[in-house]
Backbone as XML, in Angstrom:
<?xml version="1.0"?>
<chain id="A" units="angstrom">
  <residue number="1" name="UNK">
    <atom name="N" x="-0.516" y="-20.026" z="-14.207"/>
    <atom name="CA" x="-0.865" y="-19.185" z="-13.078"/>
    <atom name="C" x="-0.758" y="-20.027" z="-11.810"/>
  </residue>
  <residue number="2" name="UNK">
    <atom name="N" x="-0.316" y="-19.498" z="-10.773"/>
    <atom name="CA" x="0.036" y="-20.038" z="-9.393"/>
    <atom name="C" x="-0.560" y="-19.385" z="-8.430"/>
  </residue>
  <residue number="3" name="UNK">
    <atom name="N" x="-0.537" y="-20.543" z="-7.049"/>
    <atom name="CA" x="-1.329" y="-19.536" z="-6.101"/>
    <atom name="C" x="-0.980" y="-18.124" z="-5.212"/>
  </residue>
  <residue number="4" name="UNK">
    <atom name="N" x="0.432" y="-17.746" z="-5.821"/>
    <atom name="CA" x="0.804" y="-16.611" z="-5.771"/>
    <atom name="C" x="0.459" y="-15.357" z="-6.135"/>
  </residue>
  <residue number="5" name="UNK">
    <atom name="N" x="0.278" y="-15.554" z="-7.888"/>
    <atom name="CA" x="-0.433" y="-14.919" z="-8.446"/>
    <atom name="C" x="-2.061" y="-14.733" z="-8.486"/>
  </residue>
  <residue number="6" name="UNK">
    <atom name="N" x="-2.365" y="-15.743" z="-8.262"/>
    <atom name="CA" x="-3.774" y="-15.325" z="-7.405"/>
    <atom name="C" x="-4.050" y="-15.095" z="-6.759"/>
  </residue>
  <residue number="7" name="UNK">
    <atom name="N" x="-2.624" y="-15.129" z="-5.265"/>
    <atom name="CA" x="-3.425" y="-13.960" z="-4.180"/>
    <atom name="C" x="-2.972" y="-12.580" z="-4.802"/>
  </residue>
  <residue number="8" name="UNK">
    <atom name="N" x="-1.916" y="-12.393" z="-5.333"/>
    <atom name="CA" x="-1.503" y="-11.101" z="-5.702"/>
    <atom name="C" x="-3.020" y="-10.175" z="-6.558"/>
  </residue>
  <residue number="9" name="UNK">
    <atom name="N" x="-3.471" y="-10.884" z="-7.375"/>
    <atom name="CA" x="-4.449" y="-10.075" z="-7.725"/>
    <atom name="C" x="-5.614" y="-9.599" z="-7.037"/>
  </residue>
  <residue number="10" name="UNK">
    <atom name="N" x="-6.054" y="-10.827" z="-6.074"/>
    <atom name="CA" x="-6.998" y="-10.446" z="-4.564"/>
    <atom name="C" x="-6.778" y="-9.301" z="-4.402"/>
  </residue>
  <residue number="11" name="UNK">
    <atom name="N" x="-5.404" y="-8.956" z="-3.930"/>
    <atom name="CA" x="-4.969" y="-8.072" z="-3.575"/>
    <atom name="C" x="-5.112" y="-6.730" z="-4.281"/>
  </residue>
  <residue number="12" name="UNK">
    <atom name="N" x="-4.683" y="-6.607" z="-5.317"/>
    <atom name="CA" x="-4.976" y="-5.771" z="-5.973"/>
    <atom name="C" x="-6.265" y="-5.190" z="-6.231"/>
  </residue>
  <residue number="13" name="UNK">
    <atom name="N" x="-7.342" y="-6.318" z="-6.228"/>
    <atom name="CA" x="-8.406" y="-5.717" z="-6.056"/>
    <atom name="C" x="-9.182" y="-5.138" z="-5.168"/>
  </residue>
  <residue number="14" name="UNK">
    <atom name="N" x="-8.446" y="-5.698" z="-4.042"/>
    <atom name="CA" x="-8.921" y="-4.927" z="-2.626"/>
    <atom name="C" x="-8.429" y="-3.672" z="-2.282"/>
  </residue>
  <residue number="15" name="UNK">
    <atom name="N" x="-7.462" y="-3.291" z="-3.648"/>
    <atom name="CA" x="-7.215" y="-1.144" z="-3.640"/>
    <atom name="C" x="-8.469" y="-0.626" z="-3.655"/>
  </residue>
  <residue number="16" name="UNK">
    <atom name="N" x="-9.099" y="-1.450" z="-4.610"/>
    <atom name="CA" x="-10.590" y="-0.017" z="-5.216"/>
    <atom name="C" x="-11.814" y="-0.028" z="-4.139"/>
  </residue>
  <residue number="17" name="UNK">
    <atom name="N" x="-11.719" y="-0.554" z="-2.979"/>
    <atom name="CA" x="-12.254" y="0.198" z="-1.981"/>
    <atom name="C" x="-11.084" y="1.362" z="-1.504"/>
  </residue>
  <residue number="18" name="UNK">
    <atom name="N" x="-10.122" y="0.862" z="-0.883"/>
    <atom name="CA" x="-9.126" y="2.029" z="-0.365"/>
    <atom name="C" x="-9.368" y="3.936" z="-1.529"/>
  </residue>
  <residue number="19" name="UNK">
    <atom name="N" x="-9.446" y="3.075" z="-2.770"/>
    <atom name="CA" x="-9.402" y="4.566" z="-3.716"/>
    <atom name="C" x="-10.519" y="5.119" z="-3.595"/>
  </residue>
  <residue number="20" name="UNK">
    <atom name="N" x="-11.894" y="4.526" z="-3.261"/>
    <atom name="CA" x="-13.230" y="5.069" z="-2.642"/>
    <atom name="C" x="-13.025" y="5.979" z="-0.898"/>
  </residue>
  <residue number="21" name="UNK">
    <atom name="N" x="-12.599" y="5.420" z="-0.320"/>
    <atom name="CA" x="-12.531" y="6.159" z="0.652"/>
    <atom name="C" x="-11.308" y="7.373" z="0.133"/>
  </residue>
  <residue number="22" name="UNK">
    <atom name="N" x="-10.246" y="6.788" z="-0.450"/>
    <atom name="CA" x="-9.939" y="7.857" z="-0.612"/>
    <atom name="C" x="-10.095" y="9.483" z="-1.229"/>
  </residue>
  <residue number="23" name="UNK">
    <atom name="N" x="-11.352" y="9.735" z="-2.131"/>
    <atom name="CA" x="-11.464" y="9.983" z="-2.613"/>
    <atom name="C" x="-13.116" y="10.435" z="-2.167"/>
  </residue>
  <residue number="24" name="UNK">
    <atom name="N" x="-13.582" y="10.057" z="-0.731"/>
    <atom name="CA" x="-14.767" y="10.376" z="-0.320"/>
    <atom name="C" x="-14.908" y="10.765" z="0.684"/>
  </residue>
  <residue number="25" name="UNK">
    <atom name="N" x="-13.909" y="10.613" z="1.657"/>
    <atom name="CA" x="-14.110" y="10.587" z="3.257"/>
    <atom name="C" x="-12.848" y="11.726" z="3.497"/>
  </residue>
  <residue number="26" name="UNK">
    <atom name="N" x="-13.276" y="11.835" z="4.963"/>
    <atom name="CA" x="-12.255" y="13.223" z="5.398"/>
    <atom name="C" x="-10.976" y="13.054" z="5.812"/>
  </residue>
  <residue number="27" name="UNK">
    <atom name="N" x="-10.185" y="13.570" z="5.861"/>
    <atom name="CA" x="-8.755" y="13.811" z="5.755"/>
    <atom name="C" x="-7.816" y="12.579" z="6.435"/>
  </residue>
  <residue number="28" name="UNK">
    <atom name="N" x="-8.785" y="12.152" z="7.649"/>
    <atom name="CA" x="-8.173" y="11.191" z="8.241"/>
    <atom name="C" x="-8.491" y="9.743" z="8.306"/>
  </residue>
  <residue number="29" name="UNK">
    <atom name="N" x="-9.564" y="9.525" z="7.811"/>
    <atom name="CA" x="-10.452" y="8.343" z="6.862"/>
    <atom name="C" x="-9.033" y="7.922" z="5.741"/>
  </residue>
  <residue number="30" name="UNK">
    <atom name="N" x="-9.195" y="9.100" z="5.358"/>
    <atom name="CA" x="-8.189" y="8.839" z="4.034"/>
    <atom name="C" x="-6.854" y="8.635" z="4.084"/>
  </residue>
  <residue number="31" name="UNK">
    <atom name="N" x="-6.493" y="9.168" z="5.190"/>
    <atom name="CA" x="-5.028" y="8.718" z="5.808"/>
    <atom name="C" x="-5.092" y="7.172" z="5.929"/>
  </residue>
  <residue number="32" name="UNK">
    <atom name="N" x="-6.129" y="6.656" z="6.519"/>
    <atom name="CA" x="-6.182" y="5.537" z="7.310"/>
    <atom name="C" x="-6.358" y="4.452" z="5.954"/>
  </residue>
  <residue number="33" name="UNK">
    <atom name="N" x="-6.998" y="4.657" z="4.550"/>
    <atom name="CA" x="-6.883" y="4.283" z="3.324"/>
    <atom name="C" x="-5.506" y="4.429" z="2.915"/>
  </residue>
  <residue number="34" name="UNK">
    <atom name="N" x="-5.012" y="5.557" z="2.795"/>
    <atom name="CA" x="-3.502" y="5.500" z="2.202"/>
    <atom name="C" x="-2.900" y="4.298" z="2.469"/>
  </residue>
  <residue number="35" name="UNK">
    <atom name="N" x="-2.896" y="4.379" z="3.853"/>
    <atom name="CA" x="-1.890" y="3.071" z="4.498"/>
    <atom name="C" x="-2.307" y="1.673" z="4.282"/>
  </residue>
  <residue number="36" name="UNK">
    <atom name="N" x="-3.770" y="1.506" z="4.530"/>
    <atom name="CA" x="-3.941" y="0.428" z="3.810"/>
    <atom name="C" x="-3.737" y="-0.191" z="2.513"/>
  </residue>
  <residue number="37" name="UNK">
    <atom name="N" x="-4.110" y="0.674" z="1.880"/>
    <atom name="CA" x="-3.742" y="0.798" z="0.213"/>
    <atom name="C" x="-2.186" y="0.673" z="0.046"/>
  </residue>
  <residue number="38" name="UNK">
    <atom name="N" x="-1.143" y="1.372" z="0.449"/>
    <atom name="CA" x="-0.129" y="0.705" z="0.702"/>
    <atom name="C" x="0.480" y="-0.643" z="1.395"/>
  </residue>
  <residue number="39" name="UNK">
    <atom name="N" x="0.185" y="-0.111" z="2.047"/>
    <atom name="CA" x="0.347" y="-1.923" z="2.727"/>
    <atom name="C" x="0.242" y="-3.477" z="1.622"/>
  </residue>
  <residue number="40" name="UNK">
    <atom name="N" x="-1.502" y="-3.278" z="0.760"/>
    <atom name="CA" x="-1.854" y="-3.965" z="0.435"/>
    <atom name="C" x="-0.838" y="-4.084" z="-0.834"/>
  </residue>
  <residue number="41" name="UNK">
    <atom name="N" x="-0.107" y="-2.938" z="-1.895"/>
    <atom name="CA" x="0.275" y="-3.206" z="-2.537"/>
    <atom name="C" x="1.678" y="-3.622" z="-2.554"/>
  </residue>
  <residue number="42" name="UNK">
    <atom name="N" x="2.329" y="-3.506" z="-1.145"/>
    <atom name="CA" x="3.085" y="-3.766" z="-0.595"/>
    <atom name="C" x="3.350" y="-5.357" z="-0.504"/>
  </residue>
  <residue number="43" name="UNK">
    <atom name="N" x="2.224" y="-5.961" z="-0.243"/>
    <atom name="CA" x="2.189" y="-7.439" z="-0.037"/>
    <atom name="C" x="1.608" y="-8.155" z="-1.561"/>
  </residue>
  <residue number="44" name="UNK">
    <atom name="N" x="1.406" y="-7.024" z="-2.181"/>
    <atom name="CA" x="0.881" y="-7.867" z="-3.613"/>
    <atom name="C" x="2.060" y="-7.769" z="-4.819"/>
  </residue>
  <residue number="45" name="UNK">
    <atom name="N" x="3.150" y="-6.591" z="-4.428"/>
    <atom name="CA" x="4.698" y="-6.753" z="-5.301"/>
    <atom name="C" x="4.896" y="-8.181" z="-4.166"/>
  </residue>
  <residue number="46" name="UNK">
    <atom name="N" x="5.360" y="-8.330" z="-3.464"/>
    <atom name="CA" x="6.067" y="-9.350" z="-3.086"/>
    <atom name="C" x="5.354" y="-10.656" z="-3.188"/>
  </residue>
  <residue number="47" name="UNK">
    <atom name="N" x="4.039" y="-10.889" z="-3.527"/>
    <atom name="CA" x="3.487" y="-12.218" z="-4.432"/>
    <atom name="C" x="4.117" y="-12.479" z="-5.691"/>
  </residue>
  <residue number="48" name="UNK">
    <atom name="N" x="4.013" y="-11.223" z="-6.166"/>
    <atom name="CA" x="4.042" y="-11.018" z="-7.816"/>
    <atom name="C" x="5.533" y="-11.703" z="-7.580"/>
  </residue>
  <residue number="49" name="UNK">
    <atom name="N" x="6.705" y="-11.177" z="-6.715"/>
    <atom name="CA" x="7.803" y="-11.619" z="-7.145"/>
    <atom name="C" x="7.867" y="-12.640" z="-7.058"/>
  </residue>
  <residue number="50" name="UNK">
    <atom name="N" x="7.496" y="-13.327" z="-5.754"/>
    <atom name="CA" x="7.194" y="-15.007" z="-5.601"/>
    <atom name="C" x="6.956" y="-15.820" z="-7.141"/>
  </residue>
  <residue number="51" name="UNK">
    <atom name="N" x="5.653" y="-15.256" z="-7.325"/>
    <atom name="CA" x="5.124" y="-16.168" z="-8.358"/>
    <atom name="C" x="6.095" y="-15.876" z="-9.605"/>
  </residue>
  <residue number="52" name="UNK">
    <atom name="N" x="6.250" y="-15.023" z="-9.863"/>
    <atom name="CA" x="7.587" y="-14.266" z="-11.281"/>
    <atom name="C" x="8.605" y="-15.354" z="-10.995"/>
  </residue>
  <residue number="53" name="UNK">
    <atom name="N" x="9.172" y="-15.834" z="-9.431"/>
    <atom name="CA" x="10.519" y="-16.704" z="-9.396"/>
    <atom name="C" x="11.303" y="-15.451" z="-9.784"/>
  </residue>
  <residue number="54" name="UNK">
    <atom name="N" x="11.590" y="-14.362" z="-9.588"/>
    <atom name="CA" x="12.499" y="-13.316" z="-9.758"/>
    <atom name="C" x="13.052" y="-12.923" z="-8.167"/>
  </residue>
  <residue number="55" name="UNK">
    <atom name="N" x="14.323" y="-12.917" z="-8.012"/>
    <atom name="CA" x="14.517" y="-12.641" z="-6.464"/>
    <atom name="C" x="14.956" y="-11.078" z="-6.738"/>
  </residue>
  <residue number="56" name="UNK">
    <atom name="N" x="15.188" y="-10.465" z="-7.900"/>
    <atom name="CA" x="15.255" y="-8.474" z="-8.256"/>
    <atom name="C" x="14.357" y="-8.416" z="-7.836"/>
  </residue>
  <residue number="57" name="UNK">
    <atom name="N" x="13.180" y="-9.050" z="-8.068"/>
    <atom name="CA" x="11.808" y="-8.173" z="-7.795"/>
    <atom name="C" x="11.351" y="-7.682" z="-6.358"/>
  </residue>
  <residue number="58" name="UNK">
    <atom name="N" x="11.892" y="-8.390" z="-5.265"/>
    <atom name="CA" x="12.108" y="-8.077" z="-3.727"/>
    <atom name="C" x="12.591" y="-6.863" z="-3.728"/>
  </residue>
  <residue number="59" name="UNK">
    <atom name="N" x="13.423" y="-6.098" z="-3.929"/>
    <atom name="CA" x="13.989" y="-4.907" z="-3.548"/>
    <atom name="C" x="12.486" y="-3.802" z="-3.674"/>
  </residue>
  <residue number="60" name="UNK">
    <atom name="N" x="11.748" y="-3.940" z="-4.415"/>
    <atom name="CA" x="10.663" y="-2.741" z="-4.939"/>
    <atom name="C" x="9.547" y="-2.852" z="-3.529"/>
  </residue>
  <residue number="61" name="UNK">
    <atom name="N" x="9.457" y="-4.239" z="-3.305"/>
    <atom name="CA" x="8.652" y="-3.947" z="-1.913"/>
    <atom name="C" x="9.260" y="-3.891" z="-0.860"/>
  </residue>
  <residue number="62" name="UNK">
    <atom name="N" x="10.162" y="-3.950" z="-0.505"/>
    <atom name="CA" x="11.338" y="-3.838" z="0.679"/>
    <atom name="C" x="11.417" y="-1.944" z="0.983"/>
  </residue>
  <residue number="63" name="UNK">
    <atom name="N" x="12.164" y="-1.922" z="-0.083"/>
    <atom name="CA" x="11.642" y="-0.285" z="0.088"/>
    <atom name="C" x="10.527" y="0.522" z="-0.505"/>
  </residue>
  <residue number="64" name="UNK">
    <atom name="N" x="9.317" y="0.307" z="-0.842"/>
    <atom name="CA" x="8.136" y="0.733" z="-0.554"/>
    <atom name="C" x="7.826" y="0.321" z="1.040"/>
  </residue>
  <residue number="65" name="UNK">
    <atom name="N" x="7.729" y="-0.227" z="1.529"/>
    <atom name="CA" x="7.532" y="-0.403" z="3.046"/>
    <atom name="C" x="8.292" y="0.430" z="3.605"/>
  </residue>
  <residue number="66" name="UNK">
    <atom name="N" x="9.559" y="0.645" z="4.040"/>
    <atom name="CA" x="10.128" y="1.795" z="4.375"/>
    <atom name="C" x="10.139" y="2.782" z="4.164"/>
  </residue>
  <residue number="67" name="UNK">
    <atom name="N" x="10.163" y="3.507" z="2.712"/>
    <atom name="CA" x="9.459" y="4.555" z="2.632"/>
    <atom name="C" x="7.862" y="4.865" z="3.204"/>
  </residue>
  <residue number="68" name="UNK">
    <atom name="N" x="6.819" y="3.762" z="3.042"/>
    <atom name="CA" x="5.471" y="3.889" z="3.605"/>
    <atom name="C" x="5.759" y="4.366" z="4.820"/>
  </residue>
  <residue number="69" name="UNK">
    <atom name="N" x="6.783" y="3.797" z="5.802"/>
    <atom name="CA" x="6.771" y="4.572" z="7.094"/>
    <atom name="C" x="7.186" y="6.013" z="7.224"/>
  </residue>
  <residue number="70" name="UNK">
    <atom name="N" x="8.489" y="6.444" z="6.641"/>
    <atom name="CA" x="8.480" y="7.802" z="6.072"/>
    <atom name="C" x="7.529" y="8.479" z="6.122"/>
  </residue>
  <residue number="71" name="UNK">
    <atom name="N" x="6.920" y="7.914" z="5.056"/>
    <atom name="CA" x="6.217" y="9.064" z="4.204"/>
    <atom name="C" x="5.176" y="9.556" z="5.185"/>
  </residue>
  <residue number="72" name="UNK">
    <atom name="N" x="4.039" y="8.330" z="5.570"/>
    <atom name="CA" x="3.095" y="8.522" z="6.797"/>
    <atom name="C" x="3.779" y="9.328" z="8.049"/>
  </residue>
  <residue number="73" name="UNK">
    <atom name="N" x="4.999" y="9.504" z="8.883"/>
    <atom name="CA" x="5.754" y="10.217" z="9.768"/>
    <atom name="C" x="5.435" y="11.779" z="9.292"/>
  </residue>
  <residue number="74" name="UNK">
    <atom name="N" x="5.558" y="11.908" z="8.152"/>
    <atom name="CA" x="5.682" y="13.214" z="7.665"/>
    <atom name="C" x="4.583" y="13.610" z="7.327"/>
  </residue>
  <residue number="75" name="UNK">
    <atom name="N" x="3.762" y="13.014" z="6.780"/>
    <atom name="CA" x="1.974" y="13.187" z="6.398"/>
    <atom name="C" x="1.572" y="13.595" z="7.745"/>
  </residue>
  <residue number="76" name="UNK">
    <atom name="N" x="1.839" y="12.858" z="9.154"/>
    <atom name="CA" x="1.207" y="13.061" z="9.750"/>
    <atom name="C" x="1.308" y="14.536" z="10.723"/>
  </residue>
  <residue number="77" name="UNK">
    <atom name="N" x="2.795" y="14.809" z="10.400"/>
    <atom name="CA" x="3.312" y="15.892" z="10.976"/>
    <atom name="C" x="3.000" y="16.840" z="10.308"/>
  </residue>
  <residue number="78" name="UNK">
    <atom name="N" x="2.634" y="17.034" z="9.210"/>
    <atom name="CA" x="1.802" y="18.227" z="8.289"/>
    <atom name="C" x="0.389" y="18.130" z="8.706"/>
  </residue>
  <residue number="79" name="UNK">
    <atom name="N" x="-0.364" y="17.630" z="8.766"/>
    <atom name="CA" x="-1.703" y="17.392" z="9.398"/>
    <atom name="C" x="-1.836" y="18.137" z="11.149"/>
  </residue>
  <residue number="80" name="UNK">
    <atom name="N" x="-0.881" y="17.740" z="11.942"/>
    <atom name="CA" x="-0.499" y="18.197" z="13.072"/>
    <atom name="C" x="-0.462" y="19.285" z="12.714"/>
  </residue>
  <residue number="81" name="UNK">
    <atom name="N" x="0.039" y="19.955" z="12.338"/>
    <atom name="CA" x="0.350" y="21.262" z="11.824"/>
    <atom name="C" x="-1.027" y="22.059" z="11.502"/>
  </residue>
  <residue number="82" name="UNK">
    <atom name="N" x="-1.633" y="21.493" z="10.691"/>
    <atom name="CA" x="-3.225" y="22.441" z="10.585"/>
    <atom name="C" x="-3.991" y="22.048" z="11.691"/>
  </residue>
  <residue number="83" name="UNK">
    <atom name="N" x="-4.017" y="21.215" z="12.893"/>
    <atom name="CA" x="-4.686" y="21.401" z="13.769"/>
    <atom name="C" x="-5.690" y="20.118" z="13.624"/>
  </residue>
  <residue number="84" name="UNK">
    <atom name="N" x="-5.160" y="18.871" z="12.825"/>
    <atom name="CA" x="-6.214" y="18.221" z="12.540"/>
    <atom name="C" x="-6.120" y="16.572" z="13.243"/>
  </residue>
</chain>
């Protein structure tokens, strides 16, 4: 085990607050979790690949980040939409 892989799991464990708010707070609380929660797992594939020594494994967080922006653009424009 390397110190890659040990931040990668930090990381990982710092979802299960994000899945509490998500899963407790109002619509835009939880928006504001999504992204974090992404983000975070965002930066914890690209440990994992570090520490793996796999340079395939880069492509999976490269585009999860780009899609994360997507996706949030469009989340937020449906939300707009109900007035919120």
């Amino acid at each position: 085990m390397n110190v890659w892989l040990i931040g990668a799991t930090v990381l990982l464990a710092a979802l299960l607050p994000c899945g509490v708010v998500l899963l407790r707070e109002p619509i835009l609380d939880a928006l504001v979790a999504l992204e974090l929660a992404t983000t975070l797992a965002t930066v914890a594939l690209l440990l994992l690949a570090e520490g793996y020594h796999r340079s395939s494994y880069f492509a999976v967080p490269i585009v999860l980040a780009f899609l994360n922006v997507v996706g949030v653009l469009i989340f937020v424009r449906f939300l707009a939409d109900r007035g919120l």
